[in-house]
C-alpha positions in Angstrom: 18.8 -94.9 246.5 15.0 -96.1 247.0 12.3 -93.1 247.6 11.7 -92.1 250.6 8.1 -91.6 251.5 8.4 -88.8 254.4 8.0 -84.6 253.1 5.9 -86.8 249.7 2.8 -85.2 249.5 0.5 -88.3 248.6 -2.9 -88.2 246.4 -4.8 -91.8 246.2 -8.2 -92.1 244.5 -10.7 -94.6 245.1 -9.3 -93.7 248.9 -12.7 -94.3 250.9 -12.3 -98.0 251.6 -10.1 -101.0 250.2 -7.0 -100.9 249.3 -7.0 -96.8 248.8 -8.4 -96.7 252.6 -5.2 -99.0 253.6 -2.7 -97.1 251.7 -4.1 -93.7 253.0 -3.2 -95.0 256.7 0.3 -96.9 255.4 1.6 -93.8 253.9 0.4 -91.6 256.7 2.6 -94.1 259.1 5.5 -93.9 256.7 5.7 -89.9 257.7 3.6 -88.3 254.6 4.3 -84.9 254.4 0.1 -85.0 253.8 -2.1 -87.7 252.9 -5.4 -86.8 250.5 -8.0 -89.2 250.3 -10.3 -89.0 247.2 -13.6 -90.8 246.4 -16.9 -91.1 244.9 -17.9 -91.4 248.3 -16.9 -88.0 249.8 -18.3 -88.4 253.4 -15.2 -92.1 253.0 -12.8 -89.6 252.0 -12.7 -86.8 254.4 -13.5 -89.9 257.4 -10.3 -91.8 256.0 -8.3 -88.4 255.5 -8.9 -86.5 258.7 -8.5 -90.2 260.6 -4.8 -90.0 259.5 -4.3 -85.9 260.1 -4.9 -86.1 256.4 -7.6 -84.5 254.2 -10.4 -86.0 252.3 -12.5 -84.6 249.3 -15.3 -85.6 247.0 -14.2 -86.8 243.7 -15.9 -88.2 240.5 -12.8 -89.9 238.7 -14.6 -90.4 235.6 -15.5 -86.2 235.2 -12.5 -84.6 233.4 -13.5 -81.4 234.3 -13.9 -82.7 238.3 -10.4 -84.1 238.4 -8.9 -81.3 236.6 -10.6 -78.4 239.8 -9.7 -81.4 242.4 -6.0 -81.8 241.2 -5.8 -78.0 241.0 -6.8 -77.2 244.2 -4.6 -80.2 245.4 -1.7 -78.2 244.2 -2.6 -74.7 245.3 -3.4 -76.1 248.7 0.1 -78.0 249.1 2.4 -76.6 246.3 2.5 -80.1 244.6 1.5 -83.8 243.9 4.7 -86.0 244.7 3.1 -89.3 244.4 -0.1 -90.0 242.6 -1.6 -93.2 243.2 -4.8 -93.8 240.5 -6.5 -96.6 243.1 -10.9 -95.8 242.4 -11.7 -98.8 240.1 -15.5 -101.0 239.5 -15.5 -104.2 239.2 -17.9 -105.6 235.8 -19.2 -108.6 235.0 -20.2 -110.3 232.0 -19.4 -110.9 228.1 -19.4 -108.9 225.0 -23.3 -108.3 224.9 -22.7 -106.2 228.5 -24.6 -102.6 227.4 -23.0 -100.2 225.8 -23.7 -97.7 228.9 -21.7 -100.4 231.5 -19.2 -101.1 228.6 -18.3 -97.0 228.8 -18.8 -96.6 233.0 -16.0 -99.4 233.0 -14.0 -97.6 231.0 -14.5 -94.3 231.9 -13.8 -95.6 235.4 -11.4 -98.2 235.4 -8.7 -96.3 232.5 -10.1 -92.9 231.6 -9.8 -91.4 235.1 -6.0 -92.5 235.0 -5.7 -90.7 231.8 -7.6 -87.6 233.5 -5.8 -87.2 236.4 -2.2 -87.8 234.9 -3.0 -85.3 232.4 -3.4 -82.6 235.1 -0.6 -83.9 237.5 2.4 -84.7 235.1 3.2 -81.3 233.8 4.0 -80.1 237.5 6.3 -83.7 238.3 8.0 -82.8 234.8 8.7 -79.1 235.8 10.2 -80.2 239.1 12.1 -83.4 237.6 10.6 -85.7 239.3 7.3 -87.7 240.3 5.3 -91.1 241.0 2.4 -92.3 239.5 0.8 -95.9 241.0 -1.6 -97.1 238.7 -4.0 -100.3 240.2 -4.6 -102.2 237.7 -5.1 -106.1 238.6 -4.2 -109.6 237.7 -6.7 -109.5 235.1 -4.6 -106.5 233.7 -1.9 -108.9 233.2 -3.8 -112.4 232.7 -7.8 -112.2 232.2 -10.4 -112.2 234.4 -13.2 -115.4 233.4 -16.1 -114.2 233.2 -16.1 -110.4 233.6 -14.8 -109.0 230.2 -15.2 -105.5 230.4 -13.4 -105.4 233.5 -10.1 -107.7 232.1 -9.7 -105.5 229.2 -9.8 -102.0 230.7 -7.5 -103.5 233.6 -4.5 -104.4 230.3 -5.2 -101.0 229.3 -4.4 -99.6 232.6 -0.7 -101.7 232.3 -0.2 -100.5 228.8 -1.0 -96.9 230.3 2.0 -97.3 232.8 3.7 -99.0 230.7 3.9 -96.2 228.2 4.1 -93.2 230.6 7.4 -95.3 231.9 8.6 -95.4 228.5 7.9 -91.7 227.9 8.7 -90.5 231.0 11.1 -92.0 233.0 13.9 -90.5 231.8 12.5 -86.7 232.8 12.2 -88.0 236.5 8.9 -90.1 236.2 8.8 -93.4 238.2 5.8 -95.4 237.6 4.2 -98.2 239.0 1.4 -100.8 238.2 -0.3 -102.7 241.0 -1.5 -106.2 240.0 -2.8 -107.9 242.7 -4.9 -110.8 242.1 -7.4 -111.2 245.2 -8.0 -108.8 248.0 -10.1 -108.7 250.9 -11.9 -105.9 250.2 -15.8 -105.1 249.4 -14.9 -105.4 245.7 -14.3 -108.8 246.2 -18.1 -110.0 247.5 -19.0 -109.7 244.0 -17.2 -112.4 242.7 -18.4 -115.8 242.4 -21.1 -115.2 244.6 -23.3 -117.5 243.2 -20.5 -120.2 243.4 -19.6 -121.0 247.3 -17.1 -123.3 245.8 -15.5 -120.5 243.9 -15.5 -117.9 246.7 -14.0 -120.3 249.4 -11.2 -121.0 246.8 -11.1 -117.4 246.3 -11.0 -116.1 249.9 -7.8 -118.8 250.4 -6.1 -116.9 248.4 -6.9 -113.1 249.5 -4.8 -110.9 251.1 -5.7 -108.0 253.3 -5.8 -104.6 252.0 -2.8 -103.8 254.6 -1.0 -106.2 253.1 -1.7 -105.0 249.9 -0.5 -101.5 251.2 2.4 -102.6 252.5 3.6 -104.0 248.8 2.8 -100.7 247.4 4.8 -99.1 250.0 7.9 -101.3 249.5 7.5 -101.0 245.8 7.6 -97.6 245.7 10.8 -97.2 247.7 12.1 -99.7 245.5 10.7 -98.0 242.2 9.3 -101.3 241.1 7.2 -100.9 237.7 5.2 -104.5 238.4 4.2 -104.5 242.0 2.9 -108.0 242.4 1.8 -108.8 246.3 0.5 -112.4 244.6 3.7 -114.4 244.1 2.0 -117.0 241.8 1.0 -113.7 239.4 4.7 -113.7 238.3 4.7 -117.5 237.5 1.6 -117.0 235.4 2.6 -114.3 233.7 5.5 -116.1 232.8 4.0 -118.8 232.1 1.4 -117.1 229.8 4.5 -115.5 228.0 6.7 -118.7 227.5 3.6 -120.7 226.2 0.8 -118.4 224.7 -1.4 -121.4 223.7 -0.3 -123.5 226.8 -1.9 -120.8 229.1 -5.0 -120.3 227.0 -5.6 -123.7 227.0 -5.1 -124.0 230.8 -7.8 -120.8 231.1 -10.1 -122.6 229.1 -10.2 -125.6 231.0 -10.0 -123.6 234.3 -13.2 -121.6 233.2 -14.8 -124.8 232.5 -14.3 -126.5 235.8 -16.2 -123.2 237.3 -19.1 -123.4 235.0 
């Protein structure tokens, strides 16, 4: 019987703007017993909160010890987390010689505040038999991102996260999800290609709203899908990538080489 949303109490990082902004309202809509809006950006998060009857707090993702008072008080406030969506993410640039310091902030942002906030959240969802964890990961999670290394390989680590708390889990009650969507309209998105207006109108024909992006995440979750993929073409890559490993290299390679 698909989940449904209304008496969930839902939790989404990275919930100041984007696609976190658009899922705080779609859930909110959907009947949300209460929304919770966290970000980085803490004046976005009560604004995007308290705009849907919801609530909004400050939150550092990448601070263990942050998370761990944030999801605490989360819990003491509304008795529990129902559906976790892990949504705050940075968008990195550049090769192998990136610094050490923006190798770590891309990971300490883009997988370790997964790990965090799970770690505080799960014990509660395995006590009561059940619980929903999104995690946004990306295309590049699944495929590769040219050009911005650090950011394609901590976006696979976020699928092999789900992947393995599905694995672990879903058979105590855990149902998890991981959001690959290739390219949104959001702020995240002015980065890329920006010094290729070739590139960026190819790249803005292919973006979808952040509503639209919400709206997948909503229908996914009803439907307890573990790949939620609002790109259709993301499946036919990924297939494509699986059938013929050296085919889709090959095609990457000459794909990164038409945008240099």
């Amino acid at each position: 019987m698909p989940l449904d949303i209304k008496e969930k109490v839902v939790v989404v990082t990275g919930g100041a703007s984007g696609i976190g902004e658009a899922m705080v309202r779609r859930f909110a809509a959907d009947g949300a017993a209460a929304v919770i809006a966290l970000d980085i950006d803490g004046a976005g998060a009560i604004a995007a909160g308290e705009a849907v009857g919801g609530v909004g707090m400050q939150l550092d993702v990448s601070n263990d010890d942050a998370t761990a008072a944030v999801m605490s008080q989360i819990e003491g406030d509304f008795g529990r987390i129902d559906i976790l969506c892990l949504n705050a993410g940075i968008a990195t640039g550049g090769s192998v010689d990136q610094t050490n310091e923006l190798w770590q902030k891309t990971w300490d942002v883009n997988v370790m505040s997964h790990v965090y906030a799970t770690r505080y959240v799960l014990p509660g969802m395995l006590n009561r038999g059940e619980g929903y964890i999104v995690h946004t990961a990306s295309a590049a999670g699944l495929l590769t991102n040219i050009g911005a290394a650090p950011y394609s390989v901590t976006k696979h680590a976020v699928v092999a996260l789900a992947e393995w708390l599905s694995v672990t889990y879903g058979d105590r009650g855990i149902r998890v999800s991981a959001l690959c969507p290739q390219f949104v309209d959001t702020p995240m998105l002015d980065a890329f290609a920006e010094d290729n207006a070739e590139m960026q109108s190819w790249v803005r024909s292919l973006a979808l709203s952040a509503d639209e992006v919400a709206a997948c995440v909503a229908e996914g979750i009803a439907l307890e899908t573990f790949l939620i993929l609002p790109h259709a073409q993301v499946a036919e890559y990924f297939s494509h990538k699986a059938s013929d490993y050296d085919s889709w290299l090959s095609g990457m390679r000459k794909l990164r080489a038409s945008m240099t």
